[in-house]
C-alpha positions in Angstrom: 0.0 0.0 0.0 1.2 3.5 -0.8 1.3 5.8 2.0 0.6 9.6 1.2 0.7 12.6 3.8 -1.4 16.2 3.5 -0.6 19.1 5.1 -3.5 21.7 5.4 -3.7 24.9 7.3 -6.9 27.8 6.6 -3.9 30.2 6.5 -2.8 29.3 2.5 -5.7 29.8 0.6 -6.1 30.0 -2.6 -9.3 31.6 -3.3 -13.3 31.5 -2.8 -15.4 28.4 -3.8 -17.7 29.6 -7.1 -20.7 28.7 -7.5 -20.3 29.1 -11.3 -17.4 26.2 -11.3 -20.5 24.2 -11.5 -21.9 24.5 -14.7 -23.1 22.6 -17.5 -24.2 22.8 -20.9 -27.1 22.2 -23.3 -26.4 22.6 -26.3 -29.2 21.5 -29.6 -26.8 18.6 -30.3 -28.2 15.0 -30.6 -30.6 14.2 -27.5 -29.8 16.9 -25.2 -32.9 18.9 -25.3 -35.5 16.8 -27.2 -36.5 13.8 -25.2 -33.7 15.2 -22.6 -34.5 18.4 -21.2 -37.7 19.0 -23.1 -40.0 15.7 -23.9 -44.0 16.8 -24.2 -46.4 13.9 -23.6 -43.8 12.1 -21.1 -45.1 10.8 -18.1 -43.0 13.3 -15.6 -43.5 16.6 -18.6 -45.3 19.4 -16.9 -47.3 21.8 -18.9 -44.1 23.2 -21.0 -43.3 19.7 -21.8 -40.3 20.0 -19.4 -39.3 16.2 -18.0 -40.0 16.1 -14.5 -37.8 13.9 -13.4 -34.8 15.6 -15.3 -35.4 18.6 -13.3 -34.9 16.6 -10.3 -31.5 15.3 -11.1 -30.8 18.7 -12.5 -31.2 19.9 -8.8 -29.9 16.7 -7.6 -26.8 17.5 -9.5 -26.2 20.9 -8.2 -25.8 22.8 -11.3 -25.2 26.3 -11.2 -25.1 27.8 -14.5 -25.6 26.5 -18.1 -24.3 27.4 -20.9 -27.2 27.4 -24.3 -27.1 26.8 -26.7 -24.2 25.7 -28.2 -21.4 24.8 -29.1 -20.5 24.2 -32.5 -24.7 24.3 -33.2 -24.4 28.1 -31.7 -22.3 29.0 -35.3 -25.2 28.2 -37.9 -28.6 29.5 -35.6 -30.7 32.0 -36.1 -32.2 32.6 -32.9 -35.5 34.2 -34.0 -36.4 31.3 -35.6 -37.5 29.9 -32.3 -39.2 32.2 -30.7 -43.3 33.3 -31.0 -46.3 30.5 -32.3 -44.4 27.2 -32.0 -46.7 26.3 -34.9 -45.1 29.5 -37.2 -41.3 28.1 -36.3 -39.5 26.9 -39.2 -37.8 23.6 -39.5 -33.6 24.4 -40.2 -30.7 22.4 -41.1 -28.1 22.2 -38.5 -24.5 22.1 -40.5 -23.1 21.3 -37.4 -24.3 18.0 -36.3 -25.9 17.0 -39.7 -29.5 17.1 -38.0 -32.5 19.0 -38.5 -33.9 21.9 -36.2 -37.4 22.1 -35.5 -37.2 25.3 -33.5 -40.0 23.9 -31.1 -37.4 25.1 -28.0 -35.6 28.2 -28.3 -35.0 31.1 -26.2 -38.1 31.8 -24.2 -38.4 27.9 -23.3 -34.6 27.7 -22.1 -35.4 30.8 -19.8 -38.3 28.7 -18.2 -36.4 25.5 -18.0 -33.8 27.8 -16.4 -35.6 29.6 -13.8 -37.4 26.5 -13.1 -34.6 24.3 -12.6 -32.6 27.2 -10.6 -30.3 27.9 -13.1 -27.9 30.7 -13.9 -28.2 31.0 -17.8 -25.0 31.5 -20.1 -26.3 32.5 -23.4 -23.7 32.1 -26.4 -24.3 34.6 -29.8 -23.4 33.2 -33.4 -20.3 34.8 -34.5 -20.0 32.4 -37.2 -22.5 32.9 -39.6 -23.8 36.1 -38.4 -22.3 39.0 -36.7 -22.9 42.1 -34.4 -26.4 43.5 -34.7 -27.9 39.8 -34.8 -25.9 39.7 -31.3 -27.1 42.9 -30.8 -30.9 42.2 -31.6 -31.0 38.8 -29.4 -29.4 40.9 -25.9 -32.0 43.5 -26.7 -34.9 40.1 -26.9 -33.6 39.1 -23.8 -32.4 42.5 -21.6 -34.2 45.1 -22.6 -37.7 45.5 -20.4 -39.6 47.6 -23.4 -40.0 50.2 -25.6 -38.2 49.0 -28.4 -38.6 46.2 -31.1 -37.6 43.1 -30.0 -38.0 43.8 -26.4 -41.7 44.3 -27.5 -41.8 41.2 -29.6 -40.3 39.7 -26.0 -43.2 40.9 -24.8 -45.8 39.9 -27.4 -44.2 36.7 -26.8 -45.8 37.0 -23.1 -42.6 37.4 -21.0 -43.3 40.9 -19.8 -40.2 41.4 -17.9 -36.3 41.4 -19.5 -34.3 37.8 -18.8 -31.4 40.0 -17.6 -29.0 37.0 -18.6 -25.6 38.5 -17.5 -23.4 35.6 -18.7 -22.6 36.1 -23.3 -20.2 34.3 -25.1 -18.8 36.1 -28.1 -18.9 32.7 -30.6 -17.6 29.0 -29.8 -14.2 27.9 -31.1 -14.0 29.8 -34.0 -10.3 28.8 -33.9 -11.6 25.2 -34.8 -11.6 24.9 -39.0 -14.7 22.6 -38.6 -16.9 25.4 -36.6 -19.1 27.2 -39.3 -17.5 30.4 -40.1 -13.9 28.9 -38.9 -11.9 32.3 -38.7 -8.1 33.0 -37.9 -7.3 34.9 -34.6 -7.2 38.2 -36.3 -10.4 38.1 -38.0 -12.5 36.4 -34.9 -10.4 39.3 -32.9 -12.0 42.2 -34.6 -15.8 41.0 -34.2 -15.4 40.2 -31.3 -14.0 43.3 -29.6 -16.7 44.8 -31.8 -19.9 43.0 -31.0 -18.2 43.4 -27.2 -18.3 47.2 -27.6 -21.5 47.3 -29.0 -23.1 44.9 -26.7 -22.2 47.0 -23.5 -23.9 50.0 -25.7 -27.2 47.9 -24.6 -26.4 46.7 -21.4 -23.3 47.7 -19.7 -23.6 45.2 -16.5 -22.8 42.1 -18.9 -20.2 39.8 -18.5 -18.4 38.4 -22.2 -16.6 35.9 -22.8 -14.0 35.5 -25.9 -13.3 32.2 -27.7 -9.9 30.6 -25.9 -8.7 27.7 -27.8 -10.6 24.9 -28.6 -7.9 22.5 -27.1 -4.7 23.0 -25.9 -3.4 20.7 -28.5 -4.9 23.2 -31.0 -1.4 24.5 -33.5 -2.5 28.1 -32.7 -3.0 27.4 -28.8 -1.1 30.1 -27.1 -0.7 32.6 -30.4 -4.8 32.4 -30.5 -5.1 33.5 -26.8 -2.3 36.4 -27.3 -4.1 37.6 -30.8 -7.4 37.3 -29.8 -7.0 39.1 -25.8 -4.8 41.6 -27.4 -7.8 42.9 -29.4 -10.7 42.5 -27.1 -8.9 42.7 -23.6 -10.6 46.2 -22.4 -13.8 44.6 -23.2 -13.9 40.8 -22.0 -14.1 39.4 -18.7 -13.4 35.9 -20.1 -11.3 33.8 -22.0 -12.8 30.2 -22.8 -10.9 27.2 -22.6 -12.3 23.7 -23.7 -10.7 20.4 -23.3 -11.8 16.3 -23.5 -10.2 13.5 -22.3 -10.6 9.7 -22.9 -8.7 6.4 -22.0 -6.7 5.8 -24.8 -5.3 2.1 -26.1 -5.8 1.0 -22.6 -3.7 3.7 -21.0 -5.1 3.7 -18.0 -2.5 5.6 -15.7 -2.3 8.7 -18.5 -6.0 8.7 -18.6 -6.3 8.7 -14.6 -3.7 11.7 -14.7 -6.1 14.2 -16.8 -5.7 17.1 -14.5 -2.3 17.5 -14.9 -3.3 18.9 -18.4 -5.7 20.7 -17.1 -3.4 22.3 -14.7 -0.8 22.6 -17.5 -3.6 24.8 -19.9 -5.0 27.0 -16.8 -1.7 28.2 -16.1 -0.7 28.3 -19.9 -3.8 30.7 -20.5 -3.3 32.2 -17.6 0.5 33.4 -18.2 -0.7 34.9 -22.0 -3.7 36.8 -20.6 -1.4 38.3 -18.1 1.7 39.0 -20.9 -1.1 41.0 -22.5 -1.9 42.7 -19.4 1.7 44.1 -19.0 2.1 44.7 -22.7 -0.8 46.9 -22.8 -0.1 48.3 -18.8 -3.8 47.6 -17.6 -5.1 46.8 -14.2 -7.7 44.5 -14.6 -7.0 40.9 -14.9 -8.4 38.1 -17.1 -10.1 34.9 -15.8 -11.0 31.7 -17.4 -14.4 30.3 -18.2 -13.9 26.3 -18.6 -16.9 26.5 -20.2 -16.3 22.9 -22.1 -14.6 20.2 -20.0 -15.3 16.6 -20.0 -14.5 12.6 -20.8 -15.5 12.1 -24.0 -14.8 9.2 -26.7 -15.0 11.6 -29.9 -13.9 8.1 -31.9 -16.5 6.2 -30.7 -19.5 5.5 -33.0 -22.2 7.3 -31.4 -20.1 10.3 -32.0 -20.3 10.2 -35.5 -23.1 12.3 -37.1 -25.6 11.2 -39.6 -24.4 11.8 -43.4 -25.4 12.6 -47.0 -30.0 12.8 -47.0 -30.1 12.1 -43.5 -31.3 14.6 -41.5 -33.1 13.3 -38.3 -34.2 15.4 -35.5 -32.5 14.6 -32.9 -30.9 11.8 -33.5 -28.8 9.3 -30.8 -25.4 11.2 -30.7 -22.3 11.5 -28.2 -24.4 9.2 -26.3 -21.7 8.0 -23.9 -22.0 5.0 -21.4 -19.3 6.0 -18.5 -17.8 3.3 -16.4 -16.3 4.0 -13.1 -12.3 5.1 -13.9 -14.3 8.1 -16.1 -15.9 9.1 -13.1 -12.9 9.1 -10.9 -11.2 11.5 -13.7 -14.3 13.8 -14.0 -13.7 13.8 -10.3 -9.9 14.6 -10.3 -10.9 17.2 -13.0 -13.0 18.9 -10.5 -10.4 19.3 -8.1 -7.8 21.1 -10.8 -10.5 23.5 -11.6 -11.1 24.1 -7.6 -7.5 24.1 -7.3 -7.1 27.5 -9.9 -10.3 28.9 -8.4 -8.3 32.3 -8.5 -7.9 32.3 -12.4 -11.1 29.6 -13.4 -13.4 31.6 -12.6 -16.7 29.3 -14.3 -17.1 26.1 -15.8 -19.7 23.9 -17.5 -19.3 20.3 -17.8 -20.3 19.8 -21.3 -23.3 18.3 -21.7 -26.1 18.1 -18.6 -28.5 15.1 -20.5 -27.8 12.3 -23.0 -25.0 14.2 -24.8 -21.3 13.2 -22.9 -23.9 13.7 -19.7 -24.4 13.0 -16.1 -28.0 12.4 -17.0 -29.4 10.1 -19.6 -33.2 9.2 -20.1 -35.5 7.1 -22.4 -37.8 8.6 -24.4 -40.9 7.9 -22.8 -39.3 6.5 -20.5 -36.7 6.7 -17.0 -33.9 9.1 -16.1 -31.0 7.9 -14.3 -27.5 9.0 -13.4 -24.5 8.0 -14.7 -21.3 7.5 -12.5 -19.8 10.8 -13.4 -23.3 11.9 -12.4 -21.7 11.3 -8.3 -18.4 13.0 -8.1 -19.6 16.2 -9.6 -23.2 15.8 -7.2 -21.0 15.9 -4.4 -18.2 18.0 -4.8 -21.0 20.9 -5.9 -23.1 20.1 -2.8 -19.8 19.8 0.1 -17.7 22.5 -1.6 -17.7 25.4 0.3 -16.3 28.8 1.1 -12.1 28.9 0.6 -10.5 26.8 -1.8 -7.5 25.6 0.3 -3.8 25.2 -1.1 -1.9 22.0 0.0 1.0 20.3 1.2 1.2 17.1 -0.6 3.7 14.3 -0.2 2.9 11.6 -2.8 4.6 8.3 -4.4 4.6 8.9 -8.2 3.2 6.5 -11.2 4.8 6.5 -14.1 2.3 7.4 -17.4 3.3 7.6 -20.8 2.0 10.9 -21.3 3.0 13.2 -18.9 6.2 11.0 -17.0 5.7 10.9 -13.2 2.7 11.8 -11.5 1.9 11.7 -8.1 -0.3 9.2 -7.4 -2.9 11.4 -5.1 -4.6 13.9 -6.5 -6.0 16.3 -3.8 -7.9 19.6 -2.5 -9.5 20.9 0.2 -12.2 23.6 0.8 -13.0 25.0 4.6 -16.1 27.5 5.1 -14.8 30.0 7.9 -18.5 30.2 9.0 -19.2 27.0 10.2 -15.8 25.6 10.2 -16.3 22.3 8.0 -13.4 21.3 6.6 -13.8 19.1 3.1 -11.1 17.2 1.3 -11.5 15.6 -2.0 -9.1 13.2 -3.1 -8.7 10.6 -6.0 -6.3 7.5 -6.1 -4.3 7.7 -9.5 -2.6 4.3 -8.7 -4.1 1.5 -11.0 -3.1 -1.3 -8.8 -2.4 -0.2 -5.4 -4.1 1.4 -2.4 -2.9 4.4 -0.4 -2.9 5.3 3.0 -3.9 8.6 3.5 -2.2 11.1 6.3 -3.5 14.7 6.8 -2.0 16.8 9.4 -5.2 19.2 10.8 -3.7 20.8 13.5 -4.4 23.7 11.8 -7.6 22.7 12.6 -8.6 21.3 16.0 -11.0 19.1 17.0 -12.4 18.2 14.3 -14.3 14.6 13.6 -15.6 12.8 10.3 -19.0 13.7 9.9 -18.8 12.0 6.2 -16.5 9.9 4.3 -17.8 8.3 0.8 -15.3 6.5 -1.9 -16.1 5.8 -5.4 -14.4 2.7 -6.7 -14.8 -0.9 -7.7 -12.6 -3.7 -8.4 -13.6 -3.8 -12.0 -13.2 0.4 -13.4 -15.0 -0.6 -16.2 -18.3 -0.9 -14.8 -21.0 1.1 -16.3 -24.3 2.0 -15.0 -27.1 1.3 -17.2 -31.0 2.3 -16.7 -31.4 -1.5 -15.0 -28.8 -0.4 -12.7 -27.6 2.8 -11.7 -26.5 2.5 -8.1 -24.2 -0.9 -7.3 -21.4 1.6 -8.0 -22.8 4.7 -6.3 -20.1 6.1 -3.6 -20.4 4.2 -0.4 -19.3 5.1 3.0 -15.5 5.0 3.8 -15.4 3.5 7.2 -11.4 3.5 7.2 -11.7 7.5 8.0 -10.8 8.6 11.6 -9.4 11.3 13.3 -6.9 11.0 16.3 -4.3 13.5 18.0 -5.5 15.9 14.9 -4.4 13.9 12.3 -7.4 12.2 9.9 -6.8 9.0 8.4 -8.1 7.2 5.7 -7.9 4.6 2.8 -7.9 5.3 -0.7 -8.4 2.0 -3.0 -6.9 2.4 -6.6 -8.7 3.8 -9.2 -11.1 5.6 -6.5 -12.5 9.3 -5.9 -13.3 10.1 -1.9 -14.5 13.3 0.0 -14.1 13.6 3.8 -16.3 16.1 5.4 -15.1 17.0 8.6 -16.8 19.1 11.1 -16.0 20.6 14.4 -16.4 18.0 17.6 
């Protein structure tokens, strides 16, 4: 058994738990929003044809903002399209997944979904096929209370008062030469700082977000970030980053070591924002909106879109079945972006239902979670108040990919207000167990009020609609606390959080 030690004391911290690390995303992509987030007719559908029972697990889950409505769909919609007599909406071609729209859920219906679900909306304009005043027309739809004429057509609509969505981003990976209206950093620059400028004309309290890199394997990653922030730093708050990850060729230990890319991209995006900073002398500083992060087996069939006459609406796509070594990494990815909480400043785990999701249903038939669905449940519900910087001392694994990794990966949070101290930790080893050591005498008297592992002997265990629970996280009966010093063990392959509370 490997033996790791943590050191944690409330005096290093590293910044504030945000709520908007917690996001997702629905994008119009494959099942996501019909028979996902929006089925009429369905047994658990309310009056709007919302599902029920995807609400619940959308609560369940803990989501704090999503991000709508696309993605690589965002680059080809027209937005008015969807909005007024469902019966008057045309029917679209979507370039980008090879599917047809029907335009039966647009804008207003996201906003109810939203507010009913107790959301935080994220809306994204098309700067691929359209520009700034289409930008400009949907922030008036949505901000603007009245008097003008599509806050009036809002209104005719029979939502009286203005969304006031403060979240925009300017595009989606416009970097990426199979996003409609691909552009080169210069070009996507200039309408962006643009439609920025004019954007704030309407409504000054918004919060933008310019296109990062889609990847940070991307052969402009790091020349994008400098182009693009050079143009449109004085009028961003944001810079997007988006990256996947997936088990490759049975590499297990790479796979399990995921956040150390992630680690590796924050602070690569982070150093360019802030070289433009000093080039240009400014004081205010850029964050990072992870606004795409996920496992996700882009090779796999159901990621393959329909071709040539086929159109479907919604058809079965990205559909992934996760086992139990992709929920440990979406877990381990959760801690990296807790662990930069002072440059991520949001995040959306791309997608919320059917699409690379938590959540999957049947049309016409059950919800149920995924594994994935229980790291991120957790860490959104126990996370709270400082993100904590740690002492760690670790044995290493070797991966191919990124050499010698320490084999725990860890973070803590502690909320000054009730004193709870939380640490999340994953087990990267694929074969061996660790023993877990944290020094709290930084924090007395503390006991385990909870302790739950996510594991199994086999990782490739899926959960299915039969059965979604044999793997759900069980208690951890190994941790204790003694002298100050809590105790626990970690089996390989796993994902834990110890709540601790005062005695």
């Amino acid at each position: 058994m490997h033996a790791a030690t943590v050191t944690v004391d409330p005096a290093f911290v590293v910044g504030p738990v945000r709520r908007r690390t917690f996001g997702t995303f629905v994008e119009h992509l494959g099942r996501c929003v019909y028979t996902g987030i929006y089925e009429p007719g369905h047994e658990t559908a309310d009056a709007d044809g919302f599902r029920g029972d995807v609400l619940e697990l959308t609560r369940e889950l803990g989501v704090s903002t999503v991000r709508y409505p696309g993605g690589n769909f965002v680059s080809g919609y027209r937005w008015e399209d969807a909005v007024g007599p469902v019966d008057q909406r045309p029917r679209r071609l979507d370039l980008a997944w090879h599917s047809t729209e029907p335009n039966t859920f647009g804008v207003d219906e996201f906003m109810k979904w939203a507010q009913r679900s107790g959301v935080e909306p994220m809306m994204a304009v098309n700067l691929g096929t359209r520009g700034i005043q289409e930008a400009l027309d949907l922030l008036e739809y949505c901000n603007v209370p009245g008097g003008s004429f599509w806050a009036d057509q809002r209104r005719a609509n029979g939502v009286e008062d203005p969304y006031r969505i403060r979240m925009w981003c300017l595009g989606n990976e416009m970097d990426g030469p199979w996003q409609i209206g691909h552009k080169t950093a210069q070009e996507y620059a200039r309408v962006a700082a643009e439609t920025a400028r004019a954007m704030r004309m309407v409504d000054p309290e918004i919060e933008l977000v310019a296109c990062g890199s889609s990847s940070s394997s991307m052969p402009t990653f790091g020349e994008w970030e400098r182009a693009v922030l050079t143009e449109t730093y004085e009028h961003v708050d944001y810079v997007s980053a988006h990256a996947y990850y997936f088990e490759e060729d049975g590499d297990l230990a790479s796979f399990l070591a995921s956040s150390v890319d992630m680690d590796n991209f924050v602070a690569a995006v982070a150093a360019t924002a802030d070289q433009v900073r000093a080039a240009r002398k400014l004081d205010k500083r850029i964050h990072i909106s992870f606004d795409e992060w996920n496992v996700w087996y882009q090779q796999r069939a159901e990621s393959q879109p329909p071709k040539g006459d086929d159109w479907p609406v919604a058809p079965v796509l990205l559909e992934d079945k996760y086992n139990v070594a992709d929920a440990v990494v979406v877990g381990s990815l959760l801690i990296s972006l807790l662990r930069n909480t002072d440059r991520v400043h949001a995040a959306s785990l791309a997608q919320l239902v059917n699409v690379i999701a938590p959540i999957m249903t049947e049309p016409g038939g059950p919800a149920w979670k995924q594994t994935v669905f229980h790291p991120f449940a957790l860490t959104s519900a126990q996370a709270k108040g400082e993100v904590l910087r740690l002492a760690v001392e670790s044995p290493v694994q070797e991966t191919a990919k990124f050499g010698e990794v320490p084999v725990l990966d860890s973070v803590a949070t502690h909320d000054p207000e009730t004193g709870d101290l939380v640490l999340f930790a994953v087990n990267r080893s694929v074969t061996e167990a660790i023993a877990l050591d944290v020094d709290l005498r930084g924090f007395p008297g503390l006991r385990v009020a909870e302790a739950v592992t996510l594991a199994n002997p086999d990782h490739t265990w899926q959960a299915t609609a039969a059965d979604s629970t044999s793997v759900a996280p069980q208690p951890n009966t190994s941790a204790k606390v003694a002298d100050d010093r809590a105790r626990a063990e970690l089996p390989p392959v796993s994902w834990s959080m110890v709540r601790l509370v005062r005695a």
